[in-house]
C-alpha positions in Angstrom: -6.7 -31.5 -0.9 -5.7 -29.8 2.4 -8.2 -26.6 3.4 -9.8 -24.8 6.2 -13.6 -25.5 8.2 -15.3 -23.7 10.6 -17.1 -25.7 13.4 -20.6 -25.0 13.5 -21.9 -22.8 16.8 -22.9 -26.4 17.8 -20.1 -28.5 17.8 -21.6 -30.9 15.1 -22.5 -31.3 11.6 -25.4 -29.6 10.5 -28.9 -29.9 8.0 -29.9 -32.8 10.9 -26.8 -34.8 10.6 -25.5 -34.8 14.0 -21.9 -36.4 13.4 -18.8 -34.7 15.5 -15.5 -34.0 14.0 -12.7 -35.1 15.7 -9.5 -35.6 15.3 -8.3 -38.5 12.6 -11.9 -39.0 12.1 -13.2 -39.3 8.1 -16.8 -38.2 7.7 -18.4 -39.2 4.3 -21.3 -38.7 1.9 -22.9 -41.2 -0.9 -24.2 -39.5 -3.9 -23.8 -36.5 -5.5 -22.3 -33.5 -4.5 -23.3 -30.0 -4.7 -21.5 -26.6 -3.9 -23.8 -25.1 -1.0 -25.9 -27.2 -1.3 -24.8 -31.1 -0.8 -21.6 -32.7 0.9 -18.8 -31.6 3.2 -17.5 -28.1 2.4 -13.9 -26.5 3.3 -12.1 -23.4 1.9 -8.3 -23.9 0.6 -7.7 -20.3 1.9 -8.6 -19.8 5.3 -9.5 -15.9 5.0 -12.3 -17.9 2.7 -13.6 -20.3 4.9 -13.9 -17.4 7.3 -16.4 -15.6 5.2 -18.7 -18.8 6.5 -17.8 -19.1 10.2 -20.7 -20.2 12.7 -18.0 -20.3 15.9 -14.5 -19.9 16.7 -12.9 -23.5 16.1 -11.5 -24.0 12.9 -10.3 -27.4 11.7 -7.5 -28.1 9.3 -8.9 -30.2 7.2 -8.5 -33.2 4.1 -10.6 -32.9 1.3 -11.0 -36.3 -0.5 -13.2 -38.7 -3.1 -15.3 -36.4 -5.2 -14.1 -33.0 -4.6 -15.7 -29.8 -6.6 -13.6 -26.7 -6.8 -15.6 -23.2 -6.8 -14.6 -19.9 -5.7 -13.6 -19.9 -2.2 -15.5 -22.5 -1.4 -14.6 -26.4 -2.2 -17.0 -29.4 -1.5 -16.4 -33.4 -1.4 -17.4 -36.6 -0.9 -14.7 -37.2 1.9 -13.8 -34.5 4.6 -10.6 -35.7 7.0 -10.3 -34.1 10.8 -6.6 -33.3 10.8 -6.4 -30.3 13.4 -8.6 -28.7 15.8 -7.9 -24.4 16.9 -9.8 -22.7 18.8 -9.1 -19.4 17.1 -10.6 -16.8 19.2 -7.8 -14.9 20.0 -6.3 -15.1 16.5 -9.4 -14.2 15.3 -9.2 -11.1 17.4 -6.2 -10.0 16.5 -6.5 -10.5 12.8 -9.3 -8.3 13.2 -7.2 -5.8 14.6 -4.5 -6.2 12.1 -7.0 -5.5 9.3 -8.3 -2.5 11.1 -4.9 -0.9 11.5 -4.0 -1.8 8.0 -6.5 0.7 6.9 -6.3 3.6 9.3 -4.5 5.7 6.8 -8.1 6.4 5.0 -10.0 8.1 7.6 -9.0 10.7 10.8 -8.6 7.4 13.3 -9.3 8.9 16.8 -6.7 8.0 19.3 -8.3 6.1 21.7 -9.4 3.9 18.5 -5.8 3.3 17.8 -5.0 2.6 21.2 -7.3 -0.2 22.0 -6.3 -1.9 17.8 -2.6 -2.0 19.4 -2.7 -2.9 22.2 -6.3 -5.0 22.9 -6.9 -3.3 26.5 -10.5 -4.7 27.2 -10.8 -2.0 29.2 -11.5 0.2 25.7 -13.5 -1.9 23.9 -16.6 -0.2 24.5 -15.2 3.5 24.2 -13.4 2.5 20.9 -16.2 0.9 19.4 -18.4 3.6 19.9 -16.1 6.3 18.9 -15.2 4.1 15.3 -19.5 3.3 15.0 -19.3 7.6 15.3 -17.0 7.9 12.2 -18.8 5.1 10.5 -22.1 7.2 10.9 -20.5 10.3 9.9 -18.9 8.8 6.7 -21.9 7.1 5.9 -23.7 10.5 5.5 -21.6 11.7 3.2 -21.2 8.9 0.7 -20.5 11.3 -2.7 -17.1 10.9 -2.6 -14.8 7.9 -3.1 -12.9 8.7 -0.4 -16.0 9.3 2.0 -16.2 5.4 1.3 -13.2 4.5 2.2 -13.2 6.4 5.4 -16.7 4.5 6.2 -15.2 0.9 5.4 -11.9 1.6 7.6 -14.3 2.8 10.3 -16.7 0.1 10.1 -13.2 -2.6 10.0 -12.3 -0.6 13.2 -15.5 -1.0 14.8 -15.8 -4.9 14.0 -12.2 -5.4 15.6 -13.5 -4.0 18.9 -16.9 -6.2 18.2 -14.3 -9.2 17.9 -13.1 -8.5 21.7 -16.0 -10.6 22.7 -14.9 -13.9 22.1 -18.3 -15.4 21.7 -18.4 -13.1 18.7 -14.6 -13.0 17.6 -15.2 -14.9 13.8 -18.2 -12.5 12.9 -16.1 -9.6 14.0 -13.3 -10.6 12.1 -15.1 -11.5 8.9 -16.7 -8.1 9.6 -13.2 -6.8 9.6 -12.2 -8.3 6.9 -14.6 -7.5 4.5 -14.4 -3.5 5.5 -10.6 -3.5 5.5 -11.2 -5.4 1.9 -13.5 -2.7 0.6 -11.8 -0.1 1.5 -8.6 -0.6 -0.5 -10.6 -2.1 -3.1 -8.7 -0.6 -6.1 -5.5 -3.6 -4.6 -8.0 -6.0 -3.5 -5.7 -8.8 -4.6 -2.9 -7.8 -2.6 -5.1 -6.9 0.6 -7.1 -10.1 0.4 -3.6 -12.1 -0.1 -2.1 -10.1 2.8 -4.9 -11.1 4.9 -4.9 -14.8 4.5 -1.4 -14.8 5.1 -1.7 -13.4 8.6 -4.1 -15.7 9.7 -2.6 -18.7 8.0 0.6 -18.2 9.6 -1.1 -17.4 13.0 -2.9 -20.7 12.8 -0.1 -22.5 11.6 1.7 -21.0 14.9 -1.3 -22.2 17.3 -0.6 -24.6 19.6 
């Protein structure tokens, strides 16, 4: 079964294990398995494996031997290294992507939209603060369906400028992702489809 893995922040297996993945390399469990709990974990989807990212570096994967499917989340006995991406600057622009993708629901300041188009670093911090602003704002006046909205496509703006930082570019766009997700929540089918979509093709572009 072919899926997604994010790296851990440390560059190997975690829970005291210590193994590296590398390319062509099978790592393997005896036993049973568990789903969060016991064996080697990957997400079909790769918007799902990003809900779980520790890093940047995401692996194209093999699952194999025992495999247990859940929701969004698969775990087996056999995990095969196919294909290592460092995906910061995917990551980044998904984040932007999703972001912009939901500007219709709240009063987007222009500087905001400026920095999701075009990724000048030079108005990260301005555009962060001014979306954190409107997140604030919304926040405080949560009555309304559409209030909440406006809060999640501000708080999705605000993690895309977050995801500028490379050291911080999965969180960001999770972050992103899951605002962008909320706030068309009536279609979340369609959004979450769109999303994984984007950033499966962009990976499947990387060199």
């Amino acid at each position: 079964m072919k899926a997604y893995w994010f790296e851990p922040k440390e560059g190997v297996l975690g829970y005291q294990d210590g193994r590296k993945p590398e390319v062509g390399v099978t790592h393997k469990v005896d036993g049973y398995i568990v789903l969060c709990e016991r064996g080697l974990h990957a997400s079909v989807r790769a918007i799902d494996a990003l809900k779980y990212a520790q890093s940047n570096i995401v692996w194209e994967v093999e699952l194999g031997g025992d495999i247990i499917v859940g929701e969004g989340k698969c775990v087996a006995t056999e995990r095969t290294y196919l294909r290592r991406i460092d995906a910061t600057d995917i990551l980044f622009q998904c984040a932007c992507r999703f972001a912009l993708s939901v500007a219709h629901f709240w009063d987007m300041p222009p500087l905001v939209r400026e920095f999701l188009e075009t990724g000048n670093p030079k108005l990260r911090a301005a555009a962060k603060d001014a979306a954190n602003a409107a997140w604030a704002a919304a926040n405080a006046a949560m009555d309304a369906a559409k209030d909440a909205a406006a809060r999640a496509a501000a708080w999705a703006a605000a993690s895309a400028a977050a995801a500028s930082d490379a050291a911080g570019a999965a969180a960001g766009a999770a972050a992103a992702s899951d605002a962008a997700w909320a706030a068309t929540r009536a279609a979340r089918d369609a959004a979450a489809d769109a999303q994984n979509n984007l950033l499966e093709q962009l990976l499947k572009e990387a060199k």
